[in-house]
N, C-alpha and C positions, 0 to 999 in steps of 0.2 A: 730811278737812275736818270740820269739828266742826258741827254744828246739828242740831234735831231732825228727825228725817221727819215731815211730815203724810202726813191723809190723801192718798192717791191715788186716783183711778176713771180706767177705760180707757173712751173712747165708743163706746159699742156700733157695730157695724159694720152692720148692719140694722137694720128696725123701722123706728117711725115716723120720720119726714123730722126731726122737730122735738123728738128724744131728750134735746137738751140743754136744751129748756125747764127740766126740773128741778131744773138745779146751779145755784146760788146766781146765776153769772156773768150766762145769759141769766133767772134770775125775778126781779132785779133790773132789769134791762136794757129786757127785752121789754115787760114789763105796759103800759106808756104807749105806748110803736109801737106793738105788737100792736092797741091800740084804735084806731088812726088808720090804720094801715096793717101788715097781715099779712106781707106779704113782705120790708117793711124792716126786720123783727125777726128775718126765719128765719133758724136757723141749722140746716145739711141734718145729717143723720147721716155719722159715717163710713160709705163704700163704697170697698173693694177693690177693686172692678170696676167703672167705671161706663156704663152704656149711653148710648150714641153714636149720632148719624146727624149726617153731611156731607152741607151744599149748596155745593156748588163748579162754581165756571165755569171749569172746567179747560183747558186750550188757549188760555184768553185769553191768557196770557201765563207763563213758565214758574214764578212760584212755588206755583200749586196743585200744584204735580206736585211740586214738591219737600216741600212739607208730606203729600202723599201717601206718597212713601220713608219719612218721618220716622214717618208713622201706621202704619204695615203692620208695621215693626218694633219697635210696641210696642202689638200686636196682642193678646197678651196679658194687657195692663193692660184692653183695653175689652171690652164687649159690644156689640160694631159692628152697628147695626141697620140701616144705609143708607148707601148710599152713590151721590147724588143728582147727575145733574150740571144744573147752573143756566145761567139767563142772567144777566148786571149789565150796569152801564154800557159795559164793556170789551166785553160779548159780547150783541148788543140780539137778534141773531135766531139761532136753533137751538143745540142743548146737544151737548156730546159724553161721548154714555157711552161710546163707545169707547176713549177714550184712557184710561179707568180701567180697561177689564177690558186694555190695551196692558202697564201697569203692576205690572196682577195676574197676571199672565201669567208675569210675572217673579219674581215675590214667590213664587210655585209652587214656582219652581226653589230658593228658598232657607229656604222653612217645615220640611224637613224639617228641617233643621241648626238653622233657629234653637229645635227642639225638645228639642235634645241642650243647653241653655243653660237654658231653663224651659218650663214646662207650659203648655198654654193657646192658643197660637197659631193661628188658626182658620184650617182649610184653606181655598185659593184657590179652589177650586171653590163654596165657601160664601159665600165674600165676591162672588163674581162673580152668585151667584143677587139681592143684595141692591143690586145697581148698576139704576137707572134714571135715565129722563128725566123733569126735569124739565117748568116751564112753556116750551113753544117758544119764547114772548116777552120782551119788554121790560116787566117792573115791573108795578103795578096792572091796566094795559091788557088784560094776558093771563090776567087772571083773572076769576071770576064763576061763576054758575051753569052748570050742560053743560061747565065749562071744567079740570075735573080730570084730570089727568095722572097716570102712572105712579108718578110720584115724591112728588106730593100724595097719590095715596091710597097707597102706601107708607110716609108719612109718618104718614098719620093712622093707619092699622094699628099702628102701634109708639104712638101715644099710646095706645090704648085698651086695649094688650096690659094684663093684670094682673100689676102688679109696683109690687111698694114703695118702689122705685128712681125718682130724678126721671130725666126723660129728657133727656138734653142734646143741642141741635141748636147744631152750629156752621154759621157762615155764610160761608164764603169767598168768596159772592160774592151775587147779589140774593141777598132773601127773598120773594119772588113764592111761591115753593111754597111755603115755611110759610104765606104768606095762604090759597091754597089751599086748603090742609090744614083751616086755620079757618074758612074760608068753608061746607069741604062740612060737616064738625063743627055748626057755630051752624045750618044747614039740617036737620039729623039728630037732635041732642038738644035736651032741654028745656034750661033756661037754668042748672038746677043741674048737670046733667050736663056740660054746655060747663066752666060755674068749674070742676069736679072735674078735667076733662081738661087743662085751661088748668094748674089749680095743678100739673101732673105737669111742666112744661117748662121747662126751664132754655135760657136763648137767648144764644148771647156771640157777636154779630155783628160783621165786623171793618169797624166802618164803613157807613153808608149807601150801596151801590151801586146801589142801585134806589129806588124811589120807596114800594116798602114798609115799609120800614123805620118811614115816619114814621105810617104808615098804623097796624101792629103794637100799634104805641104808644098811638096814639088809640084805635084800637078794642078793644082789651084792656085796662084799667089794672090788671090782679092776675097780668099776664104775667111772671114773671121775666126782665128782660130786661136783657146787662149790653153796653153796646157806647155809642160816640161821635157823636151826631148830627152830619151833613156835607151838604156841596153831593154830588152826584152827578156830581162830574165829576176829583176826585181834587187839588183845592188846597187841600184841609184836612186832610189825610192825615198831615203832617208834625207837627204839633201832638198826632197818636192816640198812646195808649200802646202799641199793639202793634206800633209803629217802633221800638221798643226789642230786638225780637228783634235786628236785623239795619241799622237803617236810618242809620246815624251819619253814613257816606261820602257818601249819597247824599242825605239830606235834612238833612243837618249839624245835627240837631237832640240828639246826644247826647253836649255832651262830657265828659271822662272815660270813657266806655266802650273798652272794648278789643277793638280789632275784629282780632285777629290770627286766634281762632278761624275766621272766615269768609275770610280770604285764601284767593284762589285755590290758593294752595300748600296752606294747610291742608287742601281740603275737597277737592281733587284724592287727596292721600294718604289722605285718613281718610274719604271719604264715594263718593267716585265710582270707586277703584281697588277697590274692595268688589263686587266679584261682580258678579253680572246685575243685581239692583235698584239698586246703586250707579251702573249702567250710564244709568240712566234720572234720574238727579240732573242737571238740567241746568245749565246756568250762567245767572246771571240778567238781565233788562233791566232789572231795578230794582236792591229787593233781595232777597234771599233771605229764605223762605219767612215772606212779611207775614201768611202765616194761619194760622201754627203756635201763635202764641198761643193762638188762641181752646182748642189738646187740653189746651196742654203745660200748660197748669195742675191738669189734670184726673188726670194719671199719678201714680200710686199712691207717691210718694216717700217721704213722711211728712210735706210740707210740709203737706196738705190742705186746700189753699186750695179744690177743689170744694165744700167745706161752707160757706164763704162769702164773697163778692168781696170784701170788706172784709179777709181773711185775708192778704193775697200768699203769690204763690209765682211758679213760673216762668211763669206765664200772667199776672202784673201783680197787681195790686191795683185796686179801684173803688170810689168811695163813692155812697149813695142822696144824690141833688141831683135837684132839677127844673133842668134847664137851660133858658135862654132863647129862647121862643118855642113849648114843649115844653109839652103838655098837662096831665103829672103827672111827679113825680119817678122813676128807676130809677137802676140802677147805671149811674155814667157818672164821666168823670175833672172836677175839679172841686175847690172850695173853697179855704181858703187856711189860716193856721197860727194865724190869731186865735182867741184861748182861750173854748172851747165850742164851736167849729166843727171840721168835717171837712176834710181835706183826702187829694188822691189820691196827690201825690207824696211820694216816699220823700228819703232825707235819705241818702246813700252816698260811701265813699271810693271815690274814680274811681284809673283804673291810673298817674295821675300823682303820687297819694298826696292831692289835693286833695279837697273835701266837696262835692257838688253835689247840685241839688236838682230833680226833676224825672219828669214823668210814665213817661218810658221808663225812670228806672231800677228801676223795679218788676220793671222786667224785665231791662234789660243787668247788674243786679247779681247773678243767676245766671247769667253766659251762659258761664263759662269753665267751669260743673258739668253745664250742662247739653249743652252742645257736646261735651264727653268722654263723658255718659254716649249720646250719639247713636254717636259713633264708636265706642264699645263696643259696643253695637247692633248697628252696620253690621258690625263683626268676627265677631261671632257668625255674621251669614248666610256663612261663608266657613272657618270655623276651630274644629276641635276643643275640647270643651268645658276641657281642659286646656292649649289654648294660647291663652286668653281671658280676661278680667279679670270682673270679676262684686261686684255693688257688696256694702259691707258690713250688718251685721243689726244694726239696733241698737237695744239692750234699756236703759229708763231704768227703776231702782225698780224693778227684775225684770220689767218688763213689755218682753213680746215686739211684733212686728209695725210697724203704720205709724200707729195709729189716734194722735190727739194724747193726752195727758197732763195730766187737771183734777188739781189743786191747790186744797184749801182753806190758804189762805195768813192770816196775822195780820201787823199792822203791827208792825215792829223784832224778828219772831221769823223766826230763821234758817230756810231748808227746804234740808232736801238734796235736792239731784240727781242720781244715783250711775248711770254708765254703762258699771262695769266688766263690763258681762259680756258685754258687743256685741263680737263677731266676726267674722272676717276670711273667708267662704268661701275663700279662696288660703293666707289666714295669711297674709295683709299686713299690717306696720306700719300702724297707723292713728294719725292725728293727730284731737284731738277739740276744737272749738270752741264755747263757746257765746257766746250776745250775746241782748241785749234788743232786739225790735223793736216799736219806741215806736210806729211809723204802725197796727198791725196791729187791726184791728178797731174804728178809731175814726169809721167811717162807718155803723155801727148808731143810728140815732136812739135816745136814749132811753140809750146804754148807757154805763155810771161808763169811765171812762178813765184808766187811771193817769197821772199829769202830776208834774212835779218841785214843789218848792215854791214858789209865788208863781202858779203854775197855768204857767209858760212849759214850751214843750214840750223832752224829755229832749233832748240833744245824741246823736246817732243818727252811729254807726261802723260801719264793715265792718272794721274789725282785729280782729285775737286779741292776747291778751285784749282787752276795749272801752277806748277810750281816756280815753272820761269819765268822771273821777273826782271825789270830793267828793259836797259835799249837794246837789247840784245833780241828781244822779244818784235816781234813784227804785229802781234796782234795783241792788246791785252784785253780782257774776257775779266768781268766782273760781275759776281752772280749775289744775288739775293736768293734764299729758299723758300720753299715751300708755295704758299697761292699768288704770296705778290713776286713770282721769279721773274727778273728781267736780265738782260745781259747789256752790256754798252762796251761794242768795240772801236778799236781806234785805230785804223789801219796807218801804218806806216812809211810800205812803200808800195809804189805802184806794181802790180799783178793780179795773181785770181788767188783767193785762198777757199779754206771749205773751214767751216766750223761746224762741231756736230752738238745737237742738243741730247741728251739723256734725261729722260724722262721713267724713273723706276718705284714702282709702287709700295705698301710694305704690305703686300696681300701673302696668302701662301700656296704655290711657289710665289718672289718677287718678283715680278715681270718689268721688261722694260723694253718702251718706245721710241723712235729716235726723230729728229729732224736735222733734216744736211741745208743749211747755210751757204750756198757759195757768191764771195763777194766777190765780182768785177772792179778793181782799184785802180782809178785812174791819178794822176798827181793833181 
């Protein structure tokens, strides 16, 4: 493919939170948020590894325990700092840590194998020292002064630890303990020391289950905090984006998604026939695993939606909106497609070939990559490293690893995107896709957006090659297959866009890799 290379930069993988203030894309973007609001501008640094702590009401009901399986075997993507059990709505009095060290008990018997696969995977006896109990109670009520638990000041211990890395709390079920955690904090430091500890936390709560939630919110506004305000009793639950893992059958809120990966057939053979931790995947009263969201965005793909909810990836997408009745704006789903506005849903070919448009599919439109690379996973606890599939590495513009790919971009000058040198750890065929994704960072206040002309938003595919063609198109994406794949796009008008590489192997299960692309387009 013909066109020049620009420049390229890799984003650093440490250092400051807010590395990419530099490039063109965010000192454009930020200068006007940044004055109004810090957080609705950040964009986090790449991290390979990112540190972790779970609050989960586990035994409420059995999808914590299944988003538990799913965490343990991708163990070594995190730095698991906690792991909390909570009370919510579903579970008002006593927590169980038991049921997590039950789990890990398991995960024991299969960490050694999943070591013969990759590095990193932290022993069970490590993980078990970091399990505690939450707040005994139900929501706000069991908090307060003298009222700190195991799991609260556990919690607070890992904010204060010294590390350059945000700390991410997900919330499977209340957030009583992160109050907690804040309550004995705002008792303990001065008020700058609080904002410093505050600015270290990254919060993706699946849903209001307790009454802290709205609390969090009020009492913090420089909280990063990315989740759905709700009743407290689970009838708005259908409307969340994190029903998109899993929720189609049951809350008929997703169609076009392909729920074939979650049939009982599929996840009998591929998830629960899988050894001792397989053993403990139970079957669900809902759906299957409603809190996996809040990691699966977080694992080290190349998608790198941890750097910011506005990003997607397999954890969804979210824009900064105040919603109604809400005291200030955070990440939350929202908006709509009127030009100059944000919106949260994505624009995807559903598995009947139709276009639908909607909150879940930020997330059902990974679920057929990201369901295989779980079942790969699960293989690993079980099976010799050479009778296992193992995803591909893929290197754009010589650059190695996962971190995204800045681009200074000009309008109507070609840039290449050359990804012949990405590799098959098996020697698998690999098939390589790229596409433009329009929604991807258009919920940053302040920040240029690429748009087609007349300002209407680009016409948004999940095919290879994209189906939209013409001037209507803002980016066009021309792909070659297989070893000599390259891409040459041609920007149109000046903004940031993101284009994602897909990289998927034909091994069994098919796995697939990604690289994010985002061009800086100047005129």
């Amino acid at each position: 493919m013909g066109g020049m290379r620009l420049p390229v930069r890799v984003l650093c993988v440490m250092g400051a939170l807010t590395c990419l203030a530099g490039h063109p894309a965010w000192a454009q973007a930020g200068r006007p948020a940044m004055a109004a609001d810090p957080v609705a501008s950040r964009v986090d640094a790449h991290v390979a590894r990112v540190r972790l702590l779970v609050l989960t009401d586990i035994a409420n009901e059995p999808d914590d325990q299944m988003s538990l399986v799913r965490l343990l075997v991708y163990g070594n993507q995190f730095d698991i700092e906690g792991l909390v059990a909570t009370t919510s709505t579903w579970l008002k009095t006593g927590v169980r840590p038991d049921v997590l060290h039950t789990v890990l008990d398991a995960y024991a018997q299969v960490q050694p194998n999943l070591l013969l696969h990759a590095p990193g995977f932290p022993a069970a006896a490590d993980l078990k020292r970091l399990v505690a109990a939450g707040q005994p109670g139900y929501g706000m009520a069991a908090t307060g002064a003298g009222k700190t638990s195991p799991g609260a000041a556990l919690l607070l211990a890992a904010m204060r630890r010294d590390d350059p890395r945000p700390l991410w709390v997900t919330a499977w079920g209340g957030t009583n303990t992160l109050a907690q955690a804040l309550i004995d904090a705002r008792a303990a430091l001065t008020p700058e020391q609080l904002r410093t500890l505050v600015s270290r936390l990254r919060v993706y709560a699946i849903s209001d289950q307790d009454d802290a939630g709205a609390w969090l919110r009020r009492k913090f506004p420089d909280l990063h905090f990315i989740g759905v305000p709700s009743t407290q009793d689970g009838q708005e639950y259908a409307a969340a984006t994190w029903t998109g893992i899993s929720g189609d059958r049951f809350y008929r809120n997703a169609p076009g998604a392909d729920f074939r990966t979650f049939t009982d057939g599929w996840v009998d053979a591929n998830i629960r026939a899988r050894g001792p931790l397989g053993k403990h995947y139970p079957y669900p009263c809902c759906i299957h695993e409603g809190d996996t969201p809040s990691f699966l965005g977080l694992i080290d793909n190349g998608l790198d939606s941890a750097m910011s909810p506005t990003f997607g990836g397999w954890g969804g997408r979210y824009v900064w909106l105040q919603p109604h009745g809400e005291p200030r704006a955070f990440w939350t789903q929202g908006g709509d497609a009127y030009p100059g506005r944000a919106s949260s849903r994505d624009t995807v070919r559903g598995s009947d070939g139709q276009m639908y448009t909607s909150d879940q599919a930020t997330i059902w439109r990974w679920r057929e990559a990201f369901q295989h690379d779980f079942a790969a996973r699960m293989a690993w606890t079980v099976l010799p490293r050479e009778g296992a599939n193992h995803n591909p590495q893929v290197v754009v513009n010589g650059a190695a690893g996962t971190a995204p790919i800045l681009v200074d971009a000009r309008v109507g000058t070609p840039v290449a995107l050359d990804a012949r040198e990405t590799r098959d750890p098996e020697g698998h065929a690999l098939t390589f896709r790229w596409w433009y994704y329009p929604e991807a960072g258009t919920g940053i206040p302040g920040r240029p957006v690429l748009t087609a002309p007349g300002g209407a938003p680009p016409a948004a595919t999940n095919a290879s090659p994209p189906a939209a063609r013409g001037e209507r198109e803002p980016a066009r994406v021309q792909v070659e297959r297989g070893e000599e794949a390259q891409a040459s796009v041609t920007p149109r008008l000046p903004g940031v866009a993101h284009v994602i590489l897909e990289v998927t192997d034909d091994g069994t299960p098919r796995l697939t890799s990604y690289r994010r692309v985002i061009l800086t387009i100047d005129r």
